[in-house]
Backbone bond lengths (Angstrom), bond angles and torsions (degrees), N, CA, C in turn:
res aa  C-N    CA-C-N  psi(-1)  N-CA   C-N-CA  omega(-1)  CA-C   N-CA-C  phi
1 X - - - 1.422 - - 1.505 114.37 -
2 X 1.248 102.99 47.59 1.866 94.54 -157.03 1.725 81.73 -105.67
3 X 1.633 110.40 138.61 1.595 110.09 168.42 2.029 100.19 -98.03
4 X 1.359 97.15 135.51 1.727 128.00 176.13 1.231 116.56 -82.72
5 X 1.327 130.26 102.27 1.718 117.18 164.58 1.681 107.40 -127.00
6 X 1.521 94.02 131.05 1.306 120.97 -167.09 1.692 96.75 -107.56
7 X 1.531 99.32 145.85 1.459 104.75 155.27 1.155 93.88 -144.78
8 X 1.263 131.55 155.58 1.353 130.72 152.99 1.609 105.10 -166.72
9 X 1.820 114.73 171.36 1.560 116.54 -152.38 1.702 74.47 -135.29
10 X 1.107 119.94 135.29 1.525 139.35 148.93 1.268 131.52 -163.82
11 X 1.608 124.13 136.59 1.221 151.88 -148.82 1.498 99.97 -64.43
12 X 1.400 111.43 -21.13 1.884 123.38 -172.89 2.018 94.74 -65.05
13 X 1.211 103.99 121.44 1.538 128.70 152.83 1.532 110.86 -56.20
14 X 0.990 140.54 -28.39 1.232 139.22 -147.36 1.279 102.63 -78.51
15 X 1.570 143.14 116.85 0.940 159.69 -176.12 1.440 123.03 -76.55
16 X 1.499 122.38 -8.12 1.387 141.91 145.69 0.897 129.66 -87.25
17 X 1.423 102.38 1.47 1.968 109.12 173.74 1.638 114.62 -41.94
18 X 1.782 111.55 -60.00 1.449 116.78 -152.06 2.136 94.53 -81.21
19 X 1.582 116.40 5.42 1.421 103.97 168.74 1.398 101.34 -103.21
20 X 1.355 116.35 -35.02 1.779 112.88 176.54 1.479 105.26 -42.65
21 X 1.610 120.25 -59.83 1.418 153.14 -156.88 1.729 89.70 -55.07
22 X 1.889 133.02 -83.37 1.013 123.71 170.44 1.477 127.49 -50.31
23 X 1.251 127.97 -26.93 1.600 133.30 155.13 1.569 118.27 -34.78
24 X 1.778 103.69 -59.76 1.267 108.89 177.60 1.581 113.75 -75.96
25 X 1.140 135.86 -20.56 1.639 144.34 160.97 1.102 99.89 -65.84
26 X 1.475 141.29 -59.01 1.690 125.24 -177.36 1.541 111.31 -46.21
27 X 1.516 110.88 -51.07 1.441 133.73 -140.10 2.097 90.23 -72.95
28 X 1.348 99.35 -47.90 1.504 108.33 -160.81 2.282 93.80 -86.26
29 X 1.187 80.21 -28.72 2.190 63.36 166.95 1.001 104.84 -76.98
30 X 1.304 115.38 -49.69 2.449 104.84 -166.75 1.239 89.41 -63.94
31 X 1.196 151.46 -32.46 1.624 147.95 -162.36 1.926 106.85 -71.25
32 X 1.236 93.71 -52.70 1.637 109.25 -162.06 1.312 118.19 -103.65
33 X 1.451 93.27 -36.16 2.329 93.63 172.60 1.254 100.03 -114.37
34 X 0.932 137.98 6.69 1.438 136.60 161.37 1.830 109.27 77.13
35 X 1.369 100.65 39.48 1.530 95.57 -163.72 2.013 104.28 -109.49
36 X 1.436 102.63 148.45 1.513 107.99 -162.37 1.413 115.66 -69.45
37 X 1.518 127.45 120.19 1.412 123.99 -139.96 1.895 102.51 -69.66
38 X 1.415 100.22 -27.74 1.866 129.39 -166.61 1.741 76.10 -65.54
39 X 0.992 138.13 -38.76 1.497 121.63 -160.03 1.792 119.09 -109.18
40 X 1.419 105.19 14.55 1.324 100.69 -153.54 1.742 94.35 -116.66
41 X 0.865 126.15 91.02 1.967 148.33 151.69 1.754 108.62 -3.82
42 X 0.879 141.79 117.25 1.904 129.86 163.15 1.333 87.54 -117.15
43 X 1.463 112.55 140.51 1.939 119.59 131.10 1.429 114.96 -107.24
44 X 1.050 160.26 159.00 1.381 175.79 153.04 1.328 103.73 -119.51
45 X 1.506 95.64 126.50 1.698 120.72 176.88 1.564 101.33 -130.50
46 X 1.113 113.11 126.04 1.817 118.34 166.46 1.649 103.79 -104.53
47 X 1.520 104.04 121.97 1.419 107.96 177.17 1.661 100.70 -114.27
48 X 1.469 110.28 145.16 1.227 105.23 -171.84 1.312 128.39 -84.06
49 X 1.332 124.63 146.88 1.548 130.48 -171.25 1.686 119.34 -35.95
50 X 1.230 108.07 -48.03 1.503 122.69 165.66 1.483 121.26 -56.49
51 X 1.396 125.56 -28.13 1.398 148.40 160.94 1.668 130.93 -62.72
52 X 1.424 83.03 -33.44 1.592 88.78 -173.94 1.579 131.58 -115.71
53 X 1.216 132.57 86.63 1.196 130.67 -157.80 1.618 128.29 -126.21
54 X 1.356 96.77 158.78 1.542 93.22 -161.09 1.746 99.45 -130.61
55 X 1.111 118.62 154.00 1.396 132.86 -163.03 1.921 111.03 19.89
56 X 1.320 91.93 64.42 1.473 124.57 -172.81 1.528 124.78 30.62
57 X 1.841 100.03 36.50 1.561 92.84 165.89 1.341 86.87 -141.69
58 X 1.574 110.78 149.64 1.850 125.98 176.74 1.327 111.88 -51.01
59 X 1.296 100.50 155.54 1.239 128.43 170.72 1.853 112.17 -42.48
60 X 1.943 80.99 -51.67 1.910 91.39 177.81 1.090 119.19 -51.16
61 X 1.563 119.08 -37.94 1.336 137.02 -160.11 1.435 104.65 -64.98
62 X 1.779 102.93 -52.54 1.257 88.91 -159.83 1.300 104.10 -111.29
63 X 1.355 118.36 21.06 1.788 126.23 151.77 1.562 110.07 76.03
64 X 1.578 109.13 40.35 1.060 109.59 154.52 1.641 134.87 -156.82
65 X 0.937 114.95 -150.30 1.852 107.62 -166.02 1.497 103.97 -100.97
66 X 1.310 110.98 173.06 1.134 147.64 152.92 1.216 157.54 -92.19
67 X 1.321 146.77 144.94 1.846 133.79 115.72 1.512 118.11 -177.50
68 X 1.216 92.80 167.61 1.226 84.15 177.96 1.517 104.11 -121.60
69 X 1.320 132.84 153.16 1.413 126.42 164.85 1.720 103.27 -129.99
70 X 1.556 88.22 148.59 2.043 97.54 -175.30 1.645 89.23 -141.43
71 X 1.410 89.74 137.32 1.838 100.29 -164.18 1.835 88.22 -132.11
72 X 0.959 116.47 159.14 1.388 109.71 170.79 1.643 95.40 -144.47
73 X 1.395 116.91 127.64 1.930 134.39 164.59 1.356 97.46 -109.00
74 X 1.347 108.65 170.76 1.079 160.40 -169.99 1.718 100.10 -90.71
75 X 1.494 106.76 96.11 1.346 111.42 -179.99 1.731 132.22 -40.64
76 X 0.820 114.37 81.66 1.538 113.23 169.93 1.796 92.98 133.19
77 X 0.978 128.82 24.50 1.202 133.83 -173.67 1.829 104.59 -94.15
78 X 1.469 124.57 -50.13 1.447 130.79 163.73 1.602 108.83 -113.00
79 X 1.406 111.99 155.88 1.334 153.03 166.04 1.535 103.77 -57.83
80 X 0.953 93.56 148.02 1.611 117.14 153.45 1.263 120.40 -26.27
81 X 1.729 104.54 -81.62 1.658 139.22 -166.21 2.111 82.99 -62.77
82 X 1.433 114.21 -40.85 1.532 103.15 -166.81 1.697 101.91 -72.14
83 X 1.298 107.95 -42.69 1.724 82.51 -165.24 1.698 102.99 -86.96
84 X 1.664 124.30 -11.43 0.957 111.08 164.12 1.856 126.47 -50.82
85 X 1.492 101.91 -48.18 1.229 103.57 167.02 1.970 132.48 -74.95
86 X 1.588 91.13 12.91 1.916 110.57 -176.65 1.642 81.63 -78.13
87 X 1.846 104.09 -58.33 1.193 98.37 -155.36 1.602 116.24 -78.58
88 X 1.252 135.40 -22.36 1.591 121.78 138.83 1.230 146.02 -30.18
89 X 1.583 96.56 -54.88 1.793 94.95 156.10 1.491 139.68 -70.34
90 X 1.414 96.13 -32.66 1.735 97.19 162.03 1.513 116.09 -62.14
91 X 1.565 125.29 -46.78 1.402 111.88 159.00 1.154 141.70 -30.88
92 X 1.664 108.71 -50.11 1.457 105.38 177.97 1.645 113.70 -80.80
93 X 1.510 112.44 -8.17 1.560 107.52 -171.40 1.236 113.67 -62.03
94 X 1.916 100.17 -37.77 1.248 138.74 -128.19 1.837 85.27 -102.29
95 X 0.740 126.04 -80.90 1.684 126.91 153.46 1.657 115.64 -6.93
96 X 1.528 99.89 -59.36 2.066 105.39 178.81 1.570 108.65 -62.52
97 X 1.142 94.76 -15.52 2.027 94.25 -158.04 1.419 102.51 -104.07
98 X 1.379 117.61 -56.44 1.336 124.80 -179.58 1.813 126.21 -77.59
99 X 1.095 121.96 -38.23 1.598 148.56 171.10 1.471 96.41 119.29
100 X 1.767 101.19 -164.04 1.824 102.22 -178.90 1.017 108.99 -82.15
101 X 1.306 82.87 133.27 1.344 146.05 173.02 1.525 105.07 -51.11
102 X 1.707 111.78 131.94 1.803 116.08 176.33 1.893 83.23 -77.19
103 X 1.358 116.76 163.22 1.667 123.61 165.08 2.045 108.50 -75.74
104 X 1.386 98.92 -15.03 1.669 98.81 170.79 1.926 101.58 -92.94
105 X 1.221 105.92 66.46 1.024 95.85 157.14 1.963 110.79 -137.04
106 X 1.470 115.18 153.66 1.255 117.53 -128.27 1.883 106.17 -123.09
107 X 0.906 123.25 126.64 2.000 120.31 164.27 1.599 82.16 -117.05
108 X 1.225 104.86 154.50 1.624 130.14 -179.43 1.766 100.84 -148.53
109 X 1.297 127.00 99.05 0.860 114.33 170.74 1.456 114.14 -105.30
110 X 1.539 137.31 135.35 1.348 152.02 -128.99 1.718 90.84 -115.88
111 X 1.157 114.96 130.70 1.904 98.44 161.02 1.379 100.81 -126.35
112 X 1.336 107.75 96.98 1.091 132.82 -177.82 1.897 118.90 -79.62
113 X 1.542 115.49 113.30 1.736 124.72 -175.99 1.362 85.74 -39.63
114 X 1.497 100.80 162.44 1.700 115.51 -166.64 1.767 88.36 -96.56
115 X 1.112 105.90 -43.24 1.930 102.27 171.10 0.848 110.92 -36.50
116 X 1.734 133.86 -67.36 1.204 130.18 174.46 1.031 137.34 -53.35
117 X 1.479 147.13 19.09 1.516 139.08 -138.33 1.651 93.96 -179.30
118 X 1.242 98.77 135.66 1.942 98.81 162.66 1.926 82.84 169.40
119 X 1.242 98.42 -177.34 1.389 131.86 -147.20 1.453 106.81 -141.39
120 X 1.398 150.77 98.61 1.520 136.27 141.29 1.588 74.96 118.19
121 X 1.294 121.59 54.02 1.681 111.84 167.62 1.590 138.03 77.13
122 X 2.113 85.74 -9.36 2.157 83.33 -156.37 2.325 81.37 -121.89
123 X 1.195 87.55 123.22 1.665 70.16 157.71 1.066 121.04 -59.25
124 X 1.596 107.63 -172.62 1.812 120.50 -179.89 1.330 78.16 -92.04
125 X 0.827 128.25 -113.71 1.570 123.18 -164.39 1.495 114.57 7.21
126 X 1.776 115.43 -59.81 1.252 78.68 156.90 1.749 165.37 -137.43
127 X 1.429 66.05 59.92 1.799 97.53 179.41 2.182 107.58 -77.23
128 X 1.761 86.67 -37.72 1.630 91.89 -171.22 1.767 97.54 -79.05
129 X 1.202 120.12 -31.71 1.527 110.99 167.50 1.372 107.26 -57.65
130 X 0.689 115.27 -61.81 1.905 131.99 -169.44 2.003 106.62 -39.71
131 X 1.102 101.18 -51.77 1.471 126.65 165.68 1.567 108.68 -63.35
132 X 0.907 136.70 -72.76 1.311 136.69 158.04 1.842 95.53 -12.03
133 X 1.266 83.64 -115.27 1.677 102.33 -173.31 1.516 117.48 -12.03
134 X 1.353 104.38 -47.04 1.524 100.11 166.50 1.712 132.90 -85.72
135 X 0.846 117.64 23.03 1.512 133.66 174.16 1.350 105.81 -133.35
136 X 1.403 132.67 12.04 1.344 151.05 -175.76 1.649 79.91 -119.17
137 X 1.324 151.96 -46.61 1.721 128.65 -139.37 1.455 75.77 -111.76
């Protein structure tokens, strides 16, 4: 149930970029955080090269890519070693798909209280109570 937001700036024309882009974000969470692909949210935003800049000259300028991605789980749900290795694999996806990569480019993963967070009205909290109780009757 984890929601995905992508931005990223690259020189690629390819007009299937921002479905390749959430493809490879579904593909590398069910892979690496173990999260259910049926439940997992993408947006993709392309901001343009001229727009986006880092140690105050563009992307255009200095002829290369972008993004940032911010994922938010369910606190205590992955490890360390797991989202350390979320954020490796999104690098290299993120590198194959987009070209090179500026080194300011960003995964933020959120570990978000299960109180706070849910999907379709019910928190996680209480979906995992809910679950409980019924494998308890």
């Amino acid at each position: 149930m984890p929601i995905i937001q992508i931005k990223f700036s690259s020189a690629s024309a390819d007009r299937h970029l921002p479905a390749r882009i959430a493809e490879a974000a579904v593909r590398i969470t069910t892979d690496v955080l173990r999260k259910n692909p049926q439940l997992t949210a993408v947006t993709v935003e392309q901001v343009p090269a001229d727009r986006w800049f880092v140690g105050g000259a563009s992307l255009a300028e200095q002829r290369k890519s972008s993004f940032f991605l911010d994922i938010k789980v369910v606190d205590g749900t992955n490890t360390k070693d797991e989202k350390a290795a979320y954020v490796a694999a999104v690098f290299a996806a993120m590198g194959d798909l987009i070209g090179e990569l500026h080194p300011e480019s960003y995964v933020y993963v959120h570990d978000v209280r299960a109180e706070a967070y849910g999907f379709g009205g019910l928190t996680q909290e209480h979906r995992y109570i809910a679950g409980r109780l019924s494998r308890a009757a």
